[in-house]
C-alpha positions as CSV (number, residue, x, y, z in Angstrom):
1,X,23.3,-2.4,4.2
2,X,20.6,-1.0,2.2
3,X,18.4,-1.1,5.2
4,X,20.6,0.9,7.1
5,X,20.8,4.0,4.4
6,X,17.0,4.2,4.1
7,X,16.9,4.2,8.2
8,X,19.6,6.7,8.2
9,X,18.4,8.8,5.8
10,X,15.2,8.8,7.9
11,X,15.7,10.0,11.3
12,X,12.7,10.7,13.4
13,X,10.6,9.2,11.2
14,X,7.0,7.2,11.7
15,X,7.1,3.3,10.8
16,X,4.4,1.5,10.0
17,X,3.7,-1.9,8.0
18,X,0.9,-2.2,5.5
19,X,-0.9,-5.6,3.6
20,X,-3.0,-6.1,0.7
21,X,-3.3,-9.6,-1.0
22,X,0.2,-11.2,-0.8
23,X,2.2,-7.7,-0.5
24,X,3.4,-6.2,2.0
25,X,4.8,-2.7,2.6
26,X,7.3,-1.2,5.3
27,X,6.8,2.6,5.3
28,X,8.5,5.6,6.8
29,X,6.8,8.9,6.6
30,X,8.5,11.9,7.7
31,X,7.9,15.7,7.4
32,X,9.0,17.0,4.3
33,X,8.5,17.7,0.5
34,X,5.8,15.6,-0.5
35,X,8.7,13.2,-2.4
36,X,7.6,9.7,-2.4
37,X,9.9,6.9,-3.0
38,X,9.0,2.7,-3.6
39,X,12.0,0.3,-3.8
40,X,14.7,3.4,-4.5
41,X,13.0,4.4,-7.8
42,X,10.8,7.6,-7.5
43,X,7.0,6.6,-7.7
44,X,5.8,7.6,-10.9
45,X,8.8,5.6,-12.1
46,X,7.6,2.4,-10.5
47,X,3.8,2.6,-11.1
48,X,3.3,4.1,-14.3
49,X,-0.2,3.4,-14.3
50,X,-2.3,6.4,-13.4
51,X,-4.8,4.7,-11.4
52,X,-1.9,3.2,-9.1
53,X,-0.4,6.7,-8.9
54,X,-4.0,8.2,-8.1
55,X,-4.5,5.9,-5.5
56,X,-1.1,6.3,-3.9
57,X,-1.6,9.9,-3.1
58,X,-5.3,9.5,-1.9
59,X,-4.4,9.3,1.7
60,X,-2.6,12.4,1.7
61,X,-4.8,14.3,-0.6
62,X,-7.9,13.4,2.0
63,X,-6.6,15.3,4.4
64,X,-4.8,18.0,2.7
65,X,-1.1,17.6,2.8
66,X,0.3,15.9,-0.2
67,X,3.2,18.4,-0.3
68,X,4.2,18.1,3.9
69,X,4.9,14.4,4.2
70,X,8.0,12.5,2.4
71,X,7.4,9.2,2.0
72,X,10.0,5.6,1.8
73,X,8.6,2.7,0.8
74,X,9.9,-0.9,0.9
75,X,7.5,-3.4,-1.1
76,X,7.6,-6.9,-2.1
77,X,5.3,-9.8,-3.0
78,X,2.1,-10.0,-5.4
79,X,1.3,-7.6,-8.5
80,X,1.4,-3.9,-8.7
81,X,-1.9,-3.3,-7.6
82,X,-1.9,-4.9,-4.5
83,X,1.5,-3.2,-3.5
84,X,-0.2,0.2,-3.5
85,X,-3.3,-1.1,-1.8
86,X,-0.6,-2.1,1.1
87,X,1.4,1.0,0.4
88,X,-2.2,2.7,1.1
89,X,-2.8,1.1,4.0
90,X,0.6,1.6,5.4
91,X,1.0,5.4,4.2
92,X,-2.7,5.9,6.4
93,X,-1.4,3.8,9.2
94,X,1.7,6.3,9.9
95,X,-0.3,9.0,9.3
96,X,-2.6,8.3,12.0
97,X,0.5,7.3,14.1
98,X,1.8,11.4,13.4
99,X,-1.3,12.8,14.3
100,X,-4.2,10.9,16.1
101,X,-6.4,13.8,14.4
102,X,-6.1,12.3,11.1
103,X,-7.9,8.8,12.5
104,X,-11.6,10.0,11.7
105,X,-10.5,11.4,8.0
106,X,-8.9,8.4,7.0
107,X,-11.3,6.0,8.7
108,X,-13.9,7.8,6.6
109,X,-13.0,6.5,3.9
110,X,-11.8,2.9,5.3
111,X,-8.5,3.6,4.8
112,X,-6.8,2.2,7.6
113,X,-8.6,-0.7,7.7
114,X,-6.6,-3.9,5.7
115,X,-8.4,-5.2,2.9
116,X,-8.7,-8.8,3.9
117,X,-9.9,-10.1,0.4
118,X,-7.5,-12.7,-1.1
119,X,-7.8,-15.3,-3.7
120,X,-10.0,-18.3,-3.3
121,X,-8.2,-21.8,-3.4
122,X,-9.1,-24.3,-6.2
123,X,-11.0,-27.0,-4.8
124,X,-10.3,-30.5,-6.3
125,X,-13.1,-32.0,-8.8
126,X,-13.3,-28.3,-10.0
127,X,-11.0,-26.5,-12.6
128,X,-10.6,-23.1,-10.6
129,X,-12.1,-22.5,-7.0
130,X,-15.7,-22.2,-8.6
131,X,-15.9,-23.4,-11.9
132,X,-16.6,-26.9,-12.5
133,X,-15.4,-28.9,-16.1
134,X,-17.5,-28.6,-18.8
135,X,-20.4,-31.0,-18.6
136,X,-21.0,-33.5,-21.2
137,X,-24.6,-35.4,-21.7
138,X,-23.5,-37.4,-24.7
């Protein structure tokens, strides 16, 4: 039901899916006010942090139109900072999907590229995925 209101209220919108880590955001981007919206809650509601904010706006400061685009955001999975790296990614992807202009900009600045780093597994005989126990001579 909810998915239905958010599609509604975005007619002749641009989808496009974004990753970072274990998150992963759905986002529609349409032309509008520059209002940006993650989970229903506005976005300096849901990242108060003012790095996350920073970095949620970067794509559309590069190019110059943080005020033109609105922006919906569905995001789930992993912390707070690896939803904005995939709300990023997915914010850059749509972008380049509105206009095929933008591509160079963003890919400038690696943008629409997914970061593909990820935690390391622990390894048995180890305590984490690198560091071994404490060794003991006596």
């Amino acid at each position: 039901m909810e998915q239905e209101k958010i599609i509604s209220n975005f007619k002749d919108s641009i989808y496009a899916t974004g990753r970072r880590k274990t998150s992963i955001a759905k986002v529609w981007l349409k032309k509008g006010s520059g209002n940006i919206s993650v989970n229903g809650k506005d976005y300096v509601q849901y990242f108060k942090r003012a790095n996350h904010q920073m970095k949620l706006l970067r794509p559309l400061e590069i190019i110059e139109q943080s005020t033109n685009y609105d922006v919906k955001c569905n995001v789930k999975g992993g912390g707070l900072t690896g939803q904005v790296g995939a709300m990023v990614h997915g914010i850059s992807k749509a972008l380049i999907l509105f206009d095929s202009g933008f591509k160079s900009i963003l890919k400038k600045e690696k943008l629409n590229t997914r970061d593909s780093r990820a935690v390391e597994r622990k390894k048995y005989g180890r305590r984490k995925a690198r560091r071994s126990f404490q060794f003991s001579k006596r």
